[in-house]
MIVEX-686537 format. One record per residue (C-alpha): residue in three letters; x negated, y, z negated. Coordinates in Angstrom, 1 decimal, m for minus. Example, Ala and Ser with C-alpha at 12.3 -4.5 7.8 and 13.67 -1.06 7.14 Angstrom:
<rest=ALA	X=m12.3	Y=m4.5	Z=m7.8>
<rest=SER	X=m13.7	Y=m1.1	Z=m7.1>
//
This chain:
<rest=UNK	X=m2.7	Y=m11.9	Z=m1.3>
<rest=UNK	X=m1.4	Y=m15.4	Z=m0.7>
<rest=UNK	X=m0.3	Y=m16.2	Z=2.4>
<rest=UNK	X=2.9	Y=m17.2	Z=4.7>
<rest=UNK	X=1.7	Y=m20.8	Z=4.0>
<rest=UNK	X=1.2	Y=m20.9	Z=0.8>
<rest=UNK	X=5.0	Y=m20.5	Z=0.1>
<rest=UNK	X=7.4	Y=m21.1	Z=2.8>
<rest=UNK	X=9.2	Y=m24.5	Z=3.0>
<rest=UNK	X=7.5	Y=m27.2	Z=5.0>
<rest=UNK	X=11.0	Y=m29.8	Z=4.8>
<rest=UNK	X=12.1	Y=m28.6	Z=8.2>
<rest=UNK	X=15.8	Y=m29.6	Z=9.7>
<rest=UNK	X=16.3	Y=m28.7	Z=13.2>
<rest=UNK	X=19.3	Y=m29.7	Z=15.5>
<rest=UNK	X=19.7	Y=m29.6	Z=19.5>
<rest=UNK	X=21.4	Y=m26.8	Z=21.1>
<rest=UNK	X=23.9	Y=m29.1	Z=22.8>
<rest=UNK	X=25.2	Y=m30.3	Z=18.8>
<rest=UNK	X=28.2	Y=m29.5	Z=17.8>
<rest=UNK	X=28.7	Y=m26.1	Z=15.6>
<rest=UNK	X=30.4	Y=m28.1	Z=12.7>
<rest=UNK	X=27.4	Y=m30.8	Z=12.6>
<rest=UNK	X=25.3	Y=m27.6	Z=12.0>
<rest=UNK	X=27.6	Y=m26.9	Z=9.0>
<rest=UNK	X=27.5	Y=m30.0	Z=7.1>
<rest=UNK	X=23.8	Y=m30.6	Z=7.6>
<rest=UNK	X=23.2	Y=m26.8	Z=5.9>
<rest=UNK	X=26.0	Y=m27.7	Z=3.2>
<rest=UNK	X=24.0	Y=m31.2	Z=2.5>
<rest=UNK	X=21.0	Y=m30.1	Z=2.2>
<rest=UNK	X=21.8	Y=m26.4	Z=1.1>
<rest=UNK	X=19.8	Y=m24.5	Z=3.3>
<rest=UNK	X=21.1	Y=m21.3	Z=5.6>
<rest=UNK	X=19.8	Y=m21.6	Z=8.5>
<rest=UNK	X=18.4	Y=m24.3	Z=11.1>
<rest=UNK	X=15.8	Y=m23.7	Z=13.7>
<rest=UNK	X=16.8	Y=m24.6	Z=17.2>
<rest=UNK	X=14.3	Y=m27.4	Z=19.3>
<rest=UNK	X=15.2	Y=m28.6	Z=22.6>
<rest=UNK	X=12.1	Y=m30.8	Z=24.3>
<rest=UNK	X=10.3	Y=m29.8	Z=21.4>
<rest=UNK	X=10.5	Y=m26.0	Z=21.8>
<rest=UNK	X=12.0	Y=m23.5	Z=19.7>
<rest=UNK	X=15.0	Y=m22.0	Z=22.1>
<rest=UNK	X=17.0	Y=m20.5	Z=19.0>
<rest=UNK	X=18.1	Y=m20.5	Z=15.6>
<rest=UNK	X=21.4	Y=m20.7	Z=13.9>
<rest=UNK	X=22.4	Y=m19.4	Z=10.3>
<rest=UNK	X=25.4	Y=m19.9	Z=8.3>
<rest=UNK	X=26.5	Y=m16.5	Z=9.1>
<rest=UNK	X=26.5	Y=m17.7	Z=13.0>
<rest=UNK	X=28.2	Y=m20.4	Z=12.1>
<rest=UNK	X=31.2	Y=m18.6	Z=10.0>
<rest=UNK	X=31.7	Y=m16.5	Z=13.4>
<rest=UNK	X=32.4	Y=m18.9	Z=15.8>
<rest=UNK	X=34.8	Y=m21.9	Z=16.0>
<rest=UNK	X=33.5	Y=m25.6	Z=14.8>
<rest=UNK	X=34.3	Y=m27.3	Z=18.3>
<rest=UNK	X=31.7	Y=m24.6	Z=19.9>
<rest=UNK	X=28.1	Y=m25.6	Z=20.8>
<rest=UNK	X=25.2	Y=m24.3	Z=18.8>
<rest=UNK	X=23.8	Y=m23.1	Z=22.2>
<rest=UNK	X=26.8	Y=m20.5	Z=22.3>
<rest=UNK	X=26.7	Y=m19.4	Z=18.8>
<rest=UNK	X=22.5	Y=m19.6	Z=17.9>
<rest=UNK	X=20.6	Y=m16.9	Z=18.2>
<rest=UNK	X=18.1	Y=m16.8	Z=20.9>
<rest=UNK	X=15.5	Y=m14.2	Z=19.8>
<rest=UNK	X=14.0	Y=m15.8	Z=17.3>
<rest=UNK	X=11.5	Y=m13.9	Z=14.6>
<rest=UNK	X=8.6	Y=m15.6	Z=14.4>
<rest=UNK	X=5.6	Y=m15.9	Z=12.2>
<rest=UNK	X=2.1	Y=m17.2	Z=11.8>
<rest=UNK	X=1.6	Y=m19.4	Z=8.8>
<rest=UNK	X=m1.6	Y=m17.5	Z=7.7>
<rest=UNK	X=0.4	Y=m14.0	Z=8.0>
<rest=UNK	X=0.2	Y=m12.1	Z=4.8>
<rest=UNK	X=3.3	Y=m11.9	Z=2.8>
<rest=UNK	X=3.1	Y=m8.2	Z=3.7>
<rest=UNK	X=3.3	Y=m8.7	Z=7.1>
<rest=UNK	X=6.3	Y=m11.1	Z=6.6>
<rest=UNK	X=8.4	Y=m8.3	Z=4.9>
<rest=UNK	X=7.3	Y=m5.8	Z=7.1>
<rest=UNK	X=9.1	Y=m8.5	Z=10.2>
<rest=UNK	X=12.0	Y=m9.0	Z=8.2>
<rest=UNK	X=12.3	Y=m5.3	Z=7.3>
<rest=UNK	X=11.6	Y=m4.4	Z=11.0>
<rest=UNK	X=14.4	Y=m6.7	Z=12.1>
<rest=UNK	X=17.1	Y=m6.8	Z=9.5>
<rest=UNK	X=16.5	Y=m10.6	Z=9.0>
<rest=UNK	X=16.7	Y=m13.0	Z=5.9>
<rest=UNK	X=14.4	Y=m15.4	Z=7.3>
<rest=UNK	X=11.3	Y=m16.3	Z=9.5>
<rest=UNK	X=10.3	Y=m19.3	Z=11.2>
<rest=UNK	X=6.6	Y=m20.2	Z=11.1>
<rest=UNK	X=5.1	Y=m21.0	Z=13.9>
<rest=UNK	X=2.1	Y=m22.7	Z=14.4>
<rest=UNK	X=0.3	Y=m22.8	Z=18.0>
<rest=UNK	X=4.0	Y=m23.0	Z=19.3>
<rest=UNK	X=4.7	Y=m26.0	Z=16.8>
<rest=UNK	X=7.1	Y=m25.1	Z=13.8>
<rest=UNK	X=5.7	Y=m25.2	Z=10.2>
<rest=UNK	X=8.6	Y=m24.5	Z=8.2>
<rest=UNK	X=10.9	Y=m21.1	Z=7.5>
<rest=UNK	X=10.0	Y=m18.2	Z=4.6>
<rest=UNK	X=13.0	Y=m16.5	Z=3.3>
<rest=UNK	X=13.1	Y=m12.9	Z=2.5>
<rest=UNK	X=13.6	Y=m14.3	Z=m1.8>
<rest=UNK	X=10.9	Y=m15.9	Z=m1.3>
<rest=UNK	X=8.7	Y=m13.2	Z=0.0>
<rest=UNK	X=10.3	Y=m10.6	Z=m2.5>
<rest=UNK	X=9.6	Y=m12.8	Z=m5.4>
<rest=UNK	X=6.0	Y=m13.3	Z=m4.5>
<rest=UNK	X=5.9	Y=m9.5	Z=m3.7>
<rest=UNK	X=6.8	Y=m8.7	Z=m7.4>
<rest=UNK	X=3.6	Y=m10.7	Z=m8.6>
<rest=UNK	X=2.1	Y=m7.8	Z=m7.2>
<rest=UNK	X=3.5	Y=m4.8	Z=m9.0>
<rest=UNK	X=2.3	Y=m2.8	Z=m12.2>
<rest=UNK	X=4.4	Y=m3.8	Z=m14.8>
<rest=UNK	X=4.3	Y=m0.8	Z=m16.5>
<rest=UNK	X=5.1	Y=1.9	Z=m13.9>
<rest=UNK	X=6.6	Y=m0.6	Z=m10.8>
<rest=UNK	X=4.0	Y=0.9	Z=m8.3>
<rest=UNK	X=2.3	Y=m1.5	Z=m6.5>
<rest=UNK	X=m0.4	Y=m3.5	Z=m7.9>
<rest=UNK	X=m4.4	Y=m2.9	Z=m6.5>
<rest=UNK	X=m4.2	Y=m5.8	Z=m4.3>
<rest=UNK	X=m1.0	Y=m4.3	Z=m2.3>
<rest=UNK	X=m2.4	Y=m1.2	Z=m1.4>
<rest=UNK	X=m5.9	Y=m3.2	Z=m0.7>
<rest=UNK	X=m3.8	Y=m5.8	Z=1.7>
<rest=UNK	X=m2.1	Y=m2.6	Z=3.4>
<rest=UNK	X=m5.0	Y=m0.9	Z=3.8>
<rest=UNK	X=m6.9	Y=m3.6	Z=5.5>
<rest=UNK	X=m3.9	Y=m4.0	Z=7.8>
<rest=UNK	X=m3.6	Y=m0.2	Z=8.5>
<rest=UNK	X=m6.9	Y=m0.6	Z=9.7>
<rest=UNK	X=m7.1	Y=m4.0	Z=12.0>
<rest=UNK	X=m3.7	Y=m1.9	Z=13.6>
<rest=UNK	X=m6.4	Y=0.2	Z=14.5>
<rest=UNK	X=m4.9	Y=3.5	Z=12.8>
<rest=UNK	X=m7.1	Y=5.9	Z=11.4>
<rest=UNK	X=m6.7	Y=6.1	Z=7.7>
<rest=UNK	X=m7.8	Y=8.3	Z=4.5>
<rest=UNK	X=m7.6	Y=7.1	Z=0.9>
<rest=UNK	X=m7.0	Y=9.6	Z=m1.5>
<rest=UNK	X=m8.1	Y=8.7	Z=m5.3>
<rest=UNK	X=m6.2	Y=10.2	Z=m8.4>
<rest=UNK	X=m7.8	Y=10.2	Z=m11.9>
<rest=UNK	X=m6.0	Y=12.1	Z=m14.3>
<rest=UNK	X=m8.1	Y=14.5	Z=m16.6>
<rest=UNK	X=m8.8	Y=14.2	Z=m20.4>
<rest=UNK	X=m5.9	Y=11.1	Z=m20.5>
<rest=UNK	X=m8.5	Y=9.6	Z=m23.3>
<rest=UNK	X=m7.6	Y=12.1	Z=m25.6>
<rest=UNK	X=m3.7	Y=11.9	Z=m24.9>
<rest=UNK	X=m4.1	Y=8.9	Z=m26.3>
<rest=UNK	X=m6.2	Y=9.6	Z=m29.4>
<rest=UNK	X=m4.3	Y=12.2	Z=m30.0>
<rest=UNK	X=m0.5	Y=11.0	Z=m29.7>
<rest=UNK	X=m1.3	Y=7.3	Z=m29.6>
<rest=UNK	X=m1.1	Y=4.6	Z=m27.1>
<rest=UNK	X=2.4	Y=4.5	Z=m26.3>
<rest=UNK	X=3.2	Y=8.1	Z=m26.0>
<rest=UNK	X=m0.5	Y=7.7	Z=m23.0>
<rest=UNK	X=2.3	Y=4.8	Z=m21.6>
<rest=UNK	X=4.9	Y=7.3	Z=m21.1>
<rest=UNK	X=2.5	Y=9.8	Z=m19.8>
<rest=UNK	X=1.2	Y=7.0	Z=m17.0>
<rest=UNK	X=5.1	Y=6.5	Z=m16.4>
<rest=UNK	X=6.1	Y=9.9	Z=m15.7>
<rest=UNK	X=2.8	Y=10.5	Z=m13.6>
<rest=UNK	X=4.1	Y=7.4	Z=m11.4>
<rest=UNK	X=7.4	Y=9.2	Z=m11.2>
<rest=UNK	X=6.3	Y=12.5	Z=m9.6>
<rest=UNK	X=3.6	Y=10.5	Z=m7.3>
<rest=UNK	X=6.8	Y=7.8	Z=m6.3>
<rest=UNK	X=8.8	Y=11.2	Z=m5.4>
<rest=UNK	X=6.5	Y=12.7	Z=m3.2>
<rest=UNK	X=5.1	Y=10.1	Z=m0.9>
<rest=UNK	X=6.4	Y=9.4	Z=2.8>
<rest=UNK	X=6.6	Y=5.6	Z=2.0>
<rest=UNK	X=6.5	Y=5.6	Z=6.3>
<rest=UNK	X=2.8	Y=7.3	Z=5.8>
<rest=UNK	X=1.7	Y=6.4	Z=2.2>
<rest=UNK	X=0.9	Y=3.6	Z=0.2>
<rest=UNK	X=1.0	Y=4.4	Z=m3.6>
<rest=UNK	X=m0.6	Y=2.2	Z=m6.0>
<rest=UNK	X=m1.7	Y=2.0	Z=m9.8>
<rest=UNK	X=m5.1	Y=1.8	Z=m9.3>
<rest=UNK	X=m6.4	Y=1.0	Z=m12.9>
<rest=UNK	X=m5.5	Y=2.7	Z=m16.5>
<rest=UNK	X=m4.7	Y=6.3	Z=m15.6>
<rest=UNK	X=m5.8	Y=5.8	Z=m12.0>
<rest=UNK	X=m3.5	Y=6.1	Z=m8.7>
<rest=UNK	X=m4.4	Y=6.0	Z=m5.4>
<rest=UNK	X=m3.0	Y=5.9	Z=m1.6>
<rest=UNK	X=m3.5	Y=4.9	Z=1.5>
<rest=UNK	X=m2.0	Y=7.1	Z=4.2>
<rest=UNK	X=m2.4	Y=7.1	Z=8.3>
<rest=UNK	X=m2.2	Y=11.1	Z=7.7>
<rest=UNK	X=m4.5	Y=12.8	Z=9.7>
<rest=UNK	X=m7.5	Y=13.8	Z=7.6>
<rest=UNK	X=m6.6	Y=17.5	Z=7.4>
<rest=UNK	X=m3.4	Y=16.9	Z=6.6>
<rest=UNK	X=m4.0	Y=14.3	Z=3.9>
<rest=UNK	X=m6.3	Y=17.2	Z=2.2>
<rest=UNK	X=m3.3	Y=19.5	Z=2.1>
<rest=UNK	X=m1.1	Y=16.5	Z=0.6>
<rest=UNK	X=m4.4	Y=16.2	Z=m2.3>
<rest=UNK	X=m3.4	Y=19.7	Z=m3.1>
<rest=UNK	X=0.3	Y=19.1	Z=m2.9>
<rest=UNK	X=m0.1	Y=15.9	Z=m5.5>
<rest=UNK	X=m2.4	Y=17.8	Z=m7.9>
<rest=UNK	X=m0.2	Y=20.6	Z=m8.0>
<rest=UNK	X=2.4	Y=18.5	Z=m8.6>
<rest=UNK	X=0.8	Y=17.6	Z=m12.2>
<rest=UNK	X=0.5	Y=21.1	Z=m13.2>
<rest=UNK	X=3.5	Y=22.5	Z=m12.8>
<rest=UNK	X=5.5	Y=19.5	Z=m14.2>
<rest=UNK	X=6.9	Y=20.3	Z=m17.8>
<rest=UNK	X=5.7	Y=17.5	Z=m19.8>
<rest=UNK	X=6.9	Y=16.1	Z=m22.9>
<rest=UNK	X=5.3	Y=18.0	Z=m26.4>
<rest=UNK	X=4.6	Y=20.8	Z=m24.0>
<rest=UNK	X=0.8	Y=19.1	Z=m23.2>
<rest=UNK	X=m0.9	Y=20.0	Z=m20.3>
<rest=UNK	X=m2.0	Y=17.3	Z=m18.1>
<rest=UNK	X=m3.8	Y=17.5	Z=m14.6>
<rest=UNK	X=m5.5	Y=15.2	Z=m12.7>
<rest=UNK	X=m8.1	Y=15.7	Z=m10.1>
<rest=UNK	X=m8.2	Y=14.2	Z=m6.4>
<rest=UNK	X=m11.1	Y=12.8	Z=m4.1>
<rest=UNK	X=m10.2	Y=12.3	Z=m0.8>
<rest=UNK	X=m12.2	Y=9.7	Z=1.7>
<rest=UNK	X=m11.5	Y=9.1	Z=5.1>
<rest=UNK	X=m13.9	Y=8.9	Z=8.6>
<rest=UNK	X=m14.4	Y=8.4	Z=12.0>
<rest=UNK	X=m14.2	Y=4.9	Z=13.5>
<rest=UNK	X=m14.4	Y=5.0	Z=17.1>
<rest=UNK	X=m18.1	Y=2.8	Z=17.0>
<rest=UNK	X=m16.0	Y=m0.2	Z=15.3>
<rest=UNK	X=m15.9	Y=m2.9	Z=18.1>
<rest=UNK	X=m13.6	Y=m5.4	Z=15.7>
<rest=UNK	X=m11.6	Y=m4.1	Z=13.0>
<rest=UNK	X=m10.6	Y=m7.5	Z=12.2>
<rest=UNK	X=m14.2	Y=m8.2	Z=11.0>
<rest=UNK	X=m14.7	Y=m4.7	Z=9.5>
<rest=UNK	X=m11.4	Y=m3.5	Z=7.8>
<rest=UNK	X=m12.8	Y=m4.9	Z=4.5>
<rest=UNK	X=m16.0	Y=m3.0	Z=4.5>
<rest=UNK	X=m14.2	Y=0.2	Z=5.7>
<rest=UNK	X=m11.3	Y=0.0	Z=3.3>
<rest=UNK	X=m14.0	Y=m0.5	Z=0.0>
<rest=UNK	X=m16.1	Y=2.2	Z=1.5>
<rest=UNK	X=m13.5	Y=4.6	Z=1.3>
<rest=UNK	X=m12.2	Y=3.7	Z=m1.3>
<rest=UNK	X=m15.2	Y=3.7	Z=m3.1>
<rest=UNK	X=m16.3	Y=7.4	Z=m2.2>
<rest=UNK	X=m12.6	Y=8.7	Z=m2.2>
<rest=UNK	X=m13.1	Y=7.5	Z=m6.4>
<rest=UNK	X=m17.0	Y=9.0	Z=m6.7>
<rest=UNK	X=m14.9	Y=12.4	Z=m4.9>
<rest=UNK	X=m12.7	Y=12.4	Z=m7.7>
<rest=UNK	X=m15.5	Y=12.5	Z=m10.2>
<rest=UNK	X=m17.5	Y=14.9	Z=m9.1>
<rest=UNK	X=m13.9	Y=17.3	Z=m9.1>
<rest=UNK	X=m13.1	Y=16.2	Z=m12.4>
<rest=UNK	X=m17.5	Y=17.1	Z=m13.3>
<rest=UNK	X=m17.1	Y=20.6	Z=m11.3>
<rest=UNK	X=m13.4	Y=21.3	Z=m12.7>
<rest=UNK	X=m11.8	Y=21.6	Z=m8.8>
<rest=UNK	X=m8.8	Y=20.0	Z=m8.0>
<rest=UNK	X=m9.9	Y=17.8	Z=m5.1>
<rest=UNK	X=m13.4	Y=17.1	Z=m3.4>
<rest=UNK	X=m13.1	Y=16.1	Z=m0.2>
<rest=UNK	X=m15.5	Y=13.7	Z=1.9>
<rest=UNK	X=m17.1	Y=14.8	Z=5.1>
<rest=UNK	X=m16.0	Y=12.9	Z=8.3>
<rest=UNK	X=m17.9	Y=9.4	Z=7.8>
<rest=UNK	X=m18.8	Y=7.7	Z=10.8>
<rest=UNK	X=m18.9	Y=4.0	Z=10.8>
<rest=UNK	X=m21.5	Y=3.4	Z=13.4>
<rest=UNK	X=m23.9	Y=1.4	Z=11.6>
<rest=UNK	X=m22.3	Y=m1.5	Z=10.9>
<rest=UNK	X=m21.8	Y=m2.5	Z=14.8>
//
């Protein structure tokens, strides 16, 4: 996933916190911008946005009307972790910083934009790389995580029988029930590949078997169009990670490792006809 850097914008306007509030205005109306970070010596002290300056009376100084808790960001932050800030804080905007030296500001259009790159355009899940980038950062947060891997059963003949767009609807309304029942607090849903899901989830591992059975369930007791019976069948990965000395280094090991077994789980269940396999506590020692 690009990063913070990759699309914010580097033309930077700044003003002094002893500037009048209406200068503020007619440098954003010229150069049609929202906000404008604010620099005294050099330093970020504040930043002041069109809504600030709405509030407050032109004559006023910025320094009464900026705000002084200013949101920052690194410039190689993923654009994850910028919409995770801005979602955090309620905010429109960021301002990069760079080794206390300001790079430029992202805007939250900007990150939503390059957020919709990501999504499946059939079923408006996330795309692979999504729940790939959230994984990783689940784990370099140091959380323990579990990756449970859908594969619907038999969806080949779905569309043999009825044809490829009635196996599009099917995908579709499989997203649906999947979309309704995860804790987008605990769960990251994707569309994996074809008639593939999979999520992410910091639920303990005990509890993310008892949400396999709760998705796969889910499946077969859905009424589904032509009266067809569909089902799909869960592997679910997750391990111990308490030898891991920098999860930085390691998150992209761990996450393909789990995912990979959570997907060879859901094989064997769809080979021996269970629901879900599960894999047995994996402990990550070996790779200190």
């Amino acid at each position: 996933m690009r990063m913070v850097k990759n699309i914010m914008n580097q033309e930077l306007f700044t003003i002094d916190p002893l500037a009048g509030v209406s200068r503020a205005a007619e440098i954003m109306e010229h150069f049609k911008i929202g906000c404008l970070p604010v620099v005294e010596d050099g330093k970020l002290v504040g930043i002041i946005t069109s809504r600030d300056i709405r509030k407050t009376h032109p004559n006023r100084l910025i320094a009464d009307a900026m705000t002084r808790d200013v949101i920052t960001v690194p410039p190689t932050a993923s654009i994850w972790e910028a919409n995770e800030l801005m979602e955090k804080y309620g905010i429109e905007r960021l301002v990069v910083v760079d080794k206390k030296s300001i790079m430029g500001i992202v805007t939250k259009a900007q990150v939503i934009a390059e957020l919709n790159k990501y999504i499946d355009s059939l079923t408006n899940l996330n795309g692979v790389r999504v729940f790939y980038e959230r994984a990783c950062q689940l784990v370099k947060e140091g959380h323990e995580i579990t990756v449970i891997f859908l594969d619907m059963d038999d969806f080949g003949l779905i569309n043999k029988e009825y044809g490829h767009i009635y196996g599009d609807s099917i995908i579709c309304k499989a997203a649906e029930i999947l979309n309704k029942i995860v804790d987008k607090n605990r769960d990251t849903l994707c569309r994996y590949a074809g008639d593939e899901f999979a999520i992410v989830t910091t639920r303990p591992l005990e509890d993310a078997k008892e949400f396999a059975f709760q998705l796969v369930n889910a499946f077969t007791n859905e009424k589904w169009p032509e009266e067809i019976k569909v089902t799909v069948s869960a592997g679910v990965a997750g391990g111990r990670r308490s030898g891991i000395r920098n999860f930085n280094e390691n998150s992209n090991y761990i996450v393909k490792n789990l995912i990979n077994m959570a997907s060879l789980a859901s094989t064997k269940a769809k080979k021996q006809k269970r629901p879900v396999v599960f894999v047995e506590a994996v402990d990550f020692r070996e790779i200190v």
